[in-house]
C-alpha positions in Angstrom: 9.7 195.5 149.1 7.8 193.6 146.9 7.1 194.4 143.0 4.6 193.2 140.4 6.7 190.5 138.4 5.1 192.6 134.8 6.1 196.1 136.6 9.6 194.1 137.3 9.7 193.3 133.9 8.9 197.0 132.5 11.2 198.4 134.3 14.2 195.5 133.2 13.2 196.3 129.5 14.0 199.9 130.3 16.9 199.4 131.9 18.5 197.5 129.5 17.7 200.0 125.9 18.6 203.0 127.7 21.8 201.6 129.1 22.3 199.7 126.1 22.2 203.3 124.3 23.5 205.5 126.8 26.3 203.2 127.6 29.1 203.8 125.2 28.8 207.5 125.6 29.0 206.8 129.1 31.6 204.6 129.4 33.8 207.4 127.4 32.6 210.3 130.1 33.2 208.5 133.2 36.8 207.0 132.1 38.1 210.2 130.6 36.3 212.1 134.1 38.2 209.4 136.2 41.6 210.8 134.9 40.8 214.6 134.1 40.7 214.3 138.4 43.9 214.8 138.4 43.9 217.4 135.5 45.8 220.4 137.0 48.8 217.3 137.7 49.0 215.6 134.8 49.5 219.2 132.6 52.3 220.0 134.7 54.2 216.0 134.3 53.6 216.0 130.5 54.7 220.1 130.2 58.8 220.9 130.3 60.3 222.5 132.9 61.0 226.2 132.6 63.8 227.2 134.4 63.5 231.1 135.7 65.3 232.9 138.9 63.8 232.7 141.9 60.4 234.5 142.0 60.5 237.9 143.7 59.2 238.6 146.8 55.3 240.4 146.3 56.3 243.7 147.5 58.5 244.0 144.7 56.2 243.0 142.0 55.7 246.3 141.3 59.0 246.8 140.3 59.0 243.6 138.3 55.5 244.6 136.4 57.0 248.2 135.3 59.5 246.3 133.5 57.3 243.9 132.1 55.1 246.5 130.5 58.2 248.6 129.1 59.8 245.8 127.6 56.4 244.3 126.7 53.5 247.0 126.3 51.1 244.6 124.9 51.2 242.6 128.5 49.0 245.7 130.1 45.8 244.3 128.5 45.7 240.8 130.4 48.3 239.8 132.6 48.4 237.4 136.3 50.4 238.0 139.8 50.8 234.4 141.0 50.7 235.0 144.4 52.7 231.6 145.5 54.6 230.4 143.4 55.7 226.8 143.6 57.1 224.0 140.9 54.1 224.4 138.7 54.0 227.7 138.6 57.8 229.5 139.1 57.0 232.8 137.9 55.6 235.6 139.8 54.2 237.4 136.5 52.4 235.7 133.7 50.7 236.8 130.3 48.9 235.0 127.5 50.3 234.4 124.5 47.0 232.8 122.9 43.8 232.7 124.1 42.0 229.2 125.1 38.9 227.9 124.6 35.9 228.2 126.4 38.2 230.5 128.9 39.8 227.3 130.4 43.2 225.2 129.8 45.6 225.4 127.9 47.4 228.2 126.7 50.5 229.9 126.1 52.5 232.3 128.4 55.2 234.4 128.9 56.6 234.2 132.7 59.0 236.6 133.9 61.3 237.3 136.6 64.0 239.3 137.8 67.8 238.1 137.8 70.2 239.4 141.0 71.3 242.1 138.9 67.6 243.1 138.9 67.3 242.6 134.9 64.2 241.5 133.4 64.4 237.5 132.5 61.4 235.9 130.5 60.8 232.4 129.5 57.6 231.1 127.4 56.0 228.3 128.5 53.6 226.2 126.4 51.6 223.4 128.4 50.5 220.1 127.4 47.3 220.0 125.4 46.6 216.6 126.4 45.2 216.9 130.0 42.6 219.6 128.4 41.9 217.2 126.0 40.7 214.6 128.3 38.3 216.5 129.8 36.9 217.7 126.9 36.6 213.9 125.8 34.8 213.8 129.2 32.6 216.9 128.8 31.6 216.3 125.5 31.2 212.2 125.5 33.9 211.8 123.4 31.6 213.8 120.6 33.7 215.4 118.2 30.9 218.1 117.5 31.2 221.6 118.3 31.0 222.2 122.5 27.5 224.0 122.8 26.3 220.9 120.4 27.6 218.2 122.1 26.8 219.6 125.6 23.3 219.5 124.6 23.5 216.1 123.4 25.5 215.2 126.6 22.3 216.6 128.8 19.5 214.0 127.0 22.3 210.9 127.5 22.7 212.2 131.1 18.6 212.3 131.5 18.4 209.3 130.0 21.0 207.7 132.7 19.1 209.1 135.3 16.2 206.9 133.9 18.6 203.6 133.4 19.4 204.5 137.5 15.9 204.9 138.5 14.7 201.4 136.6 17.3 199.3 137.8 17.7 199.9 141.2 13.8 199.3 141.0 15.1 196.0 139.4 17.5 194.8 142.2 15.5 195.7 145.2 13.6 192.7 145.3 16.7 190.3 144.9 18.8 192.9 147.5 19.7 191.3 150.2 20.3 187.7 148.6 22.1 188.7 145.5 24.6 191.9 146.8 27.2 190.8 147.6 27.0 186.9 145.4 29.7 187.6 143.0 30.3 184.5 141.2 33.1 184.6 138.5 33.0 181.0 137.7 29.9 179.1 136.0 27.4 180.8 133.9 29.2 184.1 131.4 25.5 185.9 132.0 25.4 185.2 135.7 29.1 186.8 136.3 28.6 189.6 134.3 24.7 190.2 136.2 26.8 189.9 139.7 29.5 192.3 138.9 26.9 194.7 137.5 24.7 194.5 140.3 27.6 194.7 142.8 29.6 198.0 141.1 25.9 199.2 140.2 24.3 199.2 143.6 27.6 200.1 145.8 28.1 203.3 144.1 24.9 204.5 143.6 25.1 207.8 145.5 27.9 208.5 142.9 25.9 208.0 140.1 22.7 209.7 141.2 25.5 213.0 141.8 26.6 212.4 138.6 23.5 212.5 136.4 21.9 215.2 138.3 25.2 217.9 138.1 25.8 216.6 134.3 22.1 217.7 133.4 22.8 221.0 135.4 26.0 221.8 132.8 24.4 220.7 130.1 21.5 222.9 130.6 23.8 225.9 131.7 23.0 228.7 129.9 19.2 228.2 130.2 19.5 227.6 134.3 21.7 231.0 134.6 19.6 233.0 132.6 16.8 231.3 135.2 18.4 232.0 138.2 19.4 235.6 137.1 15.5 236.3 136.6 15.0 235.0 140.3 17.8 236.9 141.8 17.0 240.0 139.8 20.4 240.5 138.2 20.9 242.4 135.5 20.2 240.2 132.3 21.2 243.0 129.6 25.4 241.7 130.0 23.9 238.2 129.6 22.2 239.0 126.7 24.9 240.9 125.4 27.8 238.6 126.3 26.7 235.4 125.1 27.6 232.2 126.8 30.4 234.0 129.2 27.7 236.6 129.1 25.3 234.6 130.5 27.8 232.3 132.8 28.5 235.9 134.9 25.2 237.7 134.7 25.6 240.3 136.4 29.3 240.9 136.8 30.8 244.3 137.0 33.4 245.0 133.6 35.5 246.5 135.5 36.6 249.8 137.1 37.4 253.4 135.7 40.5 254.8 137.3 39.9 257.7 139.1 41.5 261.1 138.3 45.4 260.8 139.0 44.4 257.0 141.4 47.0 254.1 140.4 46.2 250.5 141.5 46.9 249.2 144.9 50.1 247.0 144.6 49.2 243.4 144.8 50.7 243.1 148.6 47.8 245.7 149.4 45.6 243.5 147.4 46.0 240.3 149.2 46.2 242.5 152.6 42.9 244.3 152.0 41.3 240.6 150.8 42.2 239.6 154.4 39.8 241.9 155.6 37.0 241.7 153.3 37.0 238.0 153.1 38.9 236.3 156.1 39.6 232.3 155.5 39.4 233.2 151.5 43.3 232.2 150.4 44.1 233.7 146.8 46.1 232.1 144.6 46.3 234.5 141.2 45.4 238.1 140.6 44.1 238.5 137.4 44.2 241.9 135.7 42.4 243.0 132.6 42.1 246.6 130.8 38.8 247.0 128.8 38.5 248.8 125.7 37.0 251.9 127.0 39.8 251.9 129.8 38.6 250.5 132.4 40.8 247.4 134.9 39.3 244.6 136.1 40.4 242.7 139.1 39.6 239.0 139.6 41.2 237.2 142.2 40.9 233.2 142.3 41.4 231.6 145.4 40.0 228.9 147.6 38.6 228.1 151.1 39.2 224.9 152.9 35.7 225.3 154.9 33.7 226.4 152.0 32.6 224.5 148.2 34.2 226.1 145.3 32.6 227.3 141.7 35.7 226.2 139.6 37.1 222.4 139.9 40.1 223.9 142.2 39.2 227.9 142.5 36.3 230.3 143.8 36.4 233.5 142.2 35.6 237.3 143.3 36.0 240.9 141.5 38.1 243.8 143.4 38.2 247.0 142.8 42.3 247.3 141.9 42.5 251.2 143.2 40.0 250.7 146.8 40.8 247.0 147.1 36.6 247.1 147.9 35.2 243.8 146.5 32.3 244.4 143.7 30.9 241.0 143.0 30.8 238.0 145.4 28.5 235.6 143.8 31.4 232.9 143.3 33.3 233.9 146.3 33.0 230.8 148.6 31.3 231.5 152.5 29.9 234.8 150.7 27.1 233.6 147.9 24.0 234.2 147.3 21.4 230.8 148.4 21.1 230.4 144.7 24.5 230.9 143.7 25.4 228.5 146.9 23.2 225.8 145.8 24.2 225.9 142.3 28.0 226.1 143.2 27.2 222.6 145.3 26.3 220.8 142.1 29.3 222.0 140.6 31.6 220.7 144.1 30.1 217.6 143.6 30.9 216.9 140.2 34.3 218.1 140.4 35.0 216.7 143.5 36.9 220.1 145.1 36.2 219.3 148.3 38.5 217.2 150.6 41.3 217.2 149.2 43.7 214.4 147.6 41.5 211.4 149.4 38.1 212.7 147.3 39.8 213.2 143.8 41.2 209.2 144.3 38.0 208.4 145.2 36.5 210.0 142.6 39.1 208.5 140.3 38.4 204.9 141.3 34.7 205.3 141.4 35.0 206.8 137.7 36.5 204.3 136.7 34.3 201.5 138.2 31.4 203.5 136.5 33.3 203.1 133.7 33.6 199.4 133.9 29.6 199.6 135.2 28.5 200.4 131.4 30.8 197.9 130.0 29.4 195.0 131.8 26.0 196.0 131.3 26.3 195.9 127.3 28.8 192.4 127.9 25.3 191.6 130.1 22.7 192.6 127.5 24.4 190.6 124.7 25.1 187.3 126.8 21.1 187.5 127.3 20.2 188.1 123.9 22.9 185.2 122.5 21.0 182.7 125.1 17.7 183.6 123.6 19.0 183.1 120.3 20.7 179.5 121.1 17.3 178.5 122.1 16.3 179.5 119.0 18.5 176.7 117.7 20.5 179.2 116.7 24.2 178.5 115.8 25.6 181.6 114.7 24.9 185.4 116.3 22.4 187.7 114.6 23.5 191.1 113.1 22.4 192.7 115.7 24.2 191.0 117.9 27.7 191.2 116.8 27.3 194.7 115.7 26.8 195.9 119.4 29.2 193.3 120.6 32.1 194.9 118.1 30.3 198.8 118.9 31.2 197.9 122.5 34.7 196.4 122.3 35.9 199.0 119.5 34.0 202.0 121.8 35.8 200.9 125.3 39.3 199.9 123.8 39.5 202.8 121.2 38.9 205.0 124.5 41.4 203.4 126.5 44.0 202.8 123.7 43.4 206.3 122.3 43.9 207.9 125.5 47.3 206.2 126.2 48.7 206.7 123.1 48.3 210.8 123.0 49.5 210.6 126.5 52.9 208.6 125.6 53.3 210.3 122.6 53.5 213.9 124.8 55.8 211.9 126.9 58.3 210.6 123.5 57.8 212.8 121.4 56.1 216.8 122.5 57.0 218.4 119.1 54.4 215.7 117.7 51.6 217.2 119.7 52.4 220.5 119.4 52.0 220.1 115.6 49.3 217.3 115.6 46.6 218.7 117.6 46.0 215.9 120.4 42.5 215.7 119.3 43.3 214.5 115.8 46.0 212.0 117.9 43.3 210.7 119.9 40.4 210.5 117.1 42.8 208.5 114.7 43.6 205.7 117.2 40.0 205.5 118.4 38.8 205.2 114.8 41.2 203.0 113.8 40.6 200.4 116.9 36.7 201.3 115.9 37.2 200.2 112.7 39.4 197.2 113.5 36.5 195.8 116.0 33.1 196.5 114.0 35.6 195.2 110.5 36.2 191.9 112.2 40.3 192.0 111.3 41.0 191.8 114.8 39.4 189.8 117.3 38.4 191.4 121.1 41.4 189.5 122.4 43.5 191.0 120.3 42.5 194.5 120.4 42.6 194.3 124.6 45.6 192.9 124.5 46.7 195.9 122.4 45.1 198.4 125.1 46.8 196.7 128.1 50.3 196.5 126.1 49.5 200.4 125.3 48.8 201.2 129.1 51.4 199.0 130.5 54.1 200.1 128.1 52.3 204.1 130.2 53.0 202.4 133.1 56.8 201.8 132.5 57.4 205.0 130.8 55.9 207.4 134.1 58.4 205.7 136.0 61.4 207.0 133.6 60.2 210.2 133.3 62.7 212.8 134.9 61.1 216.1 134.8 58.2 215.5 137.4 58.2 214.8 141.1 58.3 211.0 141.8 54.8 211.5 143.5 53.2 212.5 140.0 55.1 209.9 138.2 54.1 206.9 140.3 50.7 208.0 140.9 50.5 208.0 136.7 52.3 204.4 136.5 50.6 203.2 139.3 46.9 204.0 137.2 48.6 202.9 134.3 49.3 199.4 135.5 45.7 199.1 137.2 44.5 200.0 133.7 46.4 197.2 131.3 46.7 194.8 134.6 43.1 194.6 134.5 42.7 194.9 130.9 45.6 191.7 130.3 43.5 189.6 133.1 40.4 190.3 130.9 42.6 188.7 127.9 43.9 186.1 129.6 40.3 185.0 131.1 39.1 185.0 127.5 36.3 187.1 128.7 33.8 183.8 127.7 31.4 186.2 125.8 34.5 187.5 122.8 34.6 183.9 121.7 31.3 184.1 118.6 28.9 182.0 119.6 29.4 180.4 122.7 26.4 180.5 124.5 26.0 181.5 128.3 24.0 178.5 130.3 
């Protein structure tokens, strides 16, 4: 394929602003995405153990849920039936204590369980804020503006990355099949960081173009529900009325009035009924919620190894609690709607719920290699733009110049340094997050790396070497922790290491381009 040398040209210039732009945003989503893979995991390593009797069996939940509600009447009003429960999850009955944001993460509970003796025994448990915080670094970009106002923001950067994608693989096609695979780490600083761009660019593409495309989708949530719900001709006065949630489950029933002298199916009937009415559908938690006017809502989340799920591990459908007839089966996976289906693919996709362990690692490397994508593109943009200055005659860097250099070393290390540090300090020292809010953890070593870089008191070898020491001294600590499986633990020292290994080669290479004014020939 064969493009006009000026067209080739556009299409470079517009490459390289809108990366340039988009990039440290980017670089922020995909390496807090790369880790909030394994979300679900890391809450459980960084939250202590509860210890509880052995969960009882689900035909006597029943009996355990009477006592609940007599010792605890307030329980009635929202309160889970785990139907497994394993390490994570010990307790057959759980309420909230607090409610969480955006209806996701984490939040307090109250487990309980029955002794031998049959007597009620309940345990609070408290989880790790900094897993959910990670992905709200992801979600959000690393904005610390309010959700619905960074999500907008986060849907123009993703349309603008689209664009960057579009304009450079337009670039590369002509020099395709000479230049893919030429990585050459020696010689010229411009030409290795061109070759690892291209390469890490143009390899995982597909990944990208899935990335850009679902990220637009959840920015634009709310305005491609209300859409769809026009299409499918659901009921759009609960949108209206409920707001974002509102709008999220157009459509869904609030829940069920009891009939006259009826009392719920136990939850053994649930699951036995759900057998029936959805065969292959596995559920993992009943949910149970009274409304104000009386009525109980049932939601069941579960999953389906041969179908795409709405939620990153869960699909989701609404029972009735006293037929056991299902009501609404718009997130219920091998039962949607086409819209609903097409919609819940974007959301697979992104996630990554589908196959298993092997997707989420390859999810996790990828992020992370998109990650490393945006960082060579800026490292690429400014070794161009420091060879057209030395030719200039030149001796020193224009404003410009070291202001994007010391935005993109700050931005990247203040990421990566910030990220380790709230995760070690849940590890050392969990009353300090409880009290601190991880967010204020995180933002005060990110600013303060920020502020180290675009100051000039520290140079970019020093402050990498202070992100691989932070992620390596990660590394070493996973491998001492004692109250998660060894799996978890060396998965998390294993990343850890990658992270500061490849971050301490970077130092020890001088990275050419950190070093003022050298110029690239």
């Amino acid at each position: 394929m064969k493009l006009r040398a000026d067209i080739v040209t556009v299409y470079r210039e517009l490459h390289s602003w809108v990366g340039v732009v988009a990039g440290l945003f980017l670089f922020i989503a995909f390496y807090a995405g790369a880790i909030s893979m394994f979300e679900p995991a890391l809450e459980s390593w960084l939250t202590p153990r509860v210890s509880l009797p052995v969960a009882v069996s689900l035909d006597r939940t029943p009996e355990l849920a009477q006592k609940v509600f007599e010792a605890f009447p307030e329980s009635r009003k929202n309160y889970t039936i785990v139907v497994a429960p394993d390490a994570d999850h010990p307790a057959r009955m759980v309420w909230p204590l607090t409610a969480s944001r955006h209806g996701h993460g984490a939040q307090s509970v109250m487990m309980a369980a029955l002794d031998e003796q049959g007597g009620l025994v309940t345990a609070q448990r408290k989880p790790s804020a900094v897993a959910q915080l990670i992905d709200t670094l992801h979600q959000q970009m690393g904005l610390p503006l309010p959700h619905e106002t960074a999500m907008i923001v986060m849907g123009f950067i993703a349309l603008g990355y689209a664009l960057a994608l579009v304009s450079g693989t337009l670039v590369f096609l002509p020099a395709l099949a000479r230049a893919l695979f030429a990585v050459r780490l020696e010689g010229s600083v411009r030409r290795k960081w061109l070759d690892l761009h291209n390469l890490l660019g143009f390899c995982s593409l597909p990944f990208h173009i899935i990335m850009a495309l679902t990220s637009v989708v959840f920015a634009f949530h709310d305005v491609i529900f209300t859409v769809q719900a026009e299409f499918l001709a659901h009921e759009q006065s609960d949108a209206h009325r409920g707001g974002h949630a509102g709008r999220a489950m157009a459509g869904m029933p609030h829940g069920s009035r009891p009939p006259e002298g009826a009392v719920p199916l136990s939850p053994a009937e649930i699951v036995s009924r759900l057998a029936l009415e959805a065969p292959g559908f596995t559920p993992d938690t009943l949910d149970y919620s009274t409304r104000p006017n009386g009525a109980m809502m049932l939601r069941v989340a579960g999953h389906d190894p041969a179908h795409l799920t709405r939620g990153p591990s869960s699909g989701f459908t609404t029972m009735d609690p006293y037929s056991g007839r299902l009501i609404w089966r718009d997130y219920l996976p091998g039962f949607q709607p086409g819209g609903f289906a097409a919609l819940t693919s974007f959301f697979a996709l992104h996630f990554g719920s589908y196959g298993g362990a092997p997707i989420r690692w390859a999810y996790l490397v990828l992020g992370f290699a998109g990650a490393f994508l945006f960082y060579t593109g800026n490292r690429l943009w400014i070794a161009v733009r420091r060879r057209k200055e030395k030719a200039t005659g030149r001796e020193t860097d224009t404003r410009g110049t070291i202001i994007l250099s010391r935005l993109t070393t700050g931005c990247c290390a203040g990421c990566m340094a910030g990220i380790a540090s709230v995760i070690l300090a849940a590890l050392f020292a969990p009353n300090l997050t409880d009290s601190v809010s991880p967010f204020w953890l995180y933002h005060g070593i990110f600013w303060l790396v920020m502020g180290m870089a675009c100051s000039g008191i520290a140079g970019e070898s020093a402050i990498l070497f202070l992100t691989a020491l932070l992620n390596c001294l990660l590394a070493i600590s996973a491998l001492s922790c004692q109250q998660a499986t060894i799996q978890t633990s060396a998965g998390v020292a294993l990343v850890a290491l990658f992270l500061g290994g490849g971050t301490g080669y970077g130092v020890w290479r001088s990275f050419g381009l950190g070093r003022g004014v050298r110029s690239p020939r």
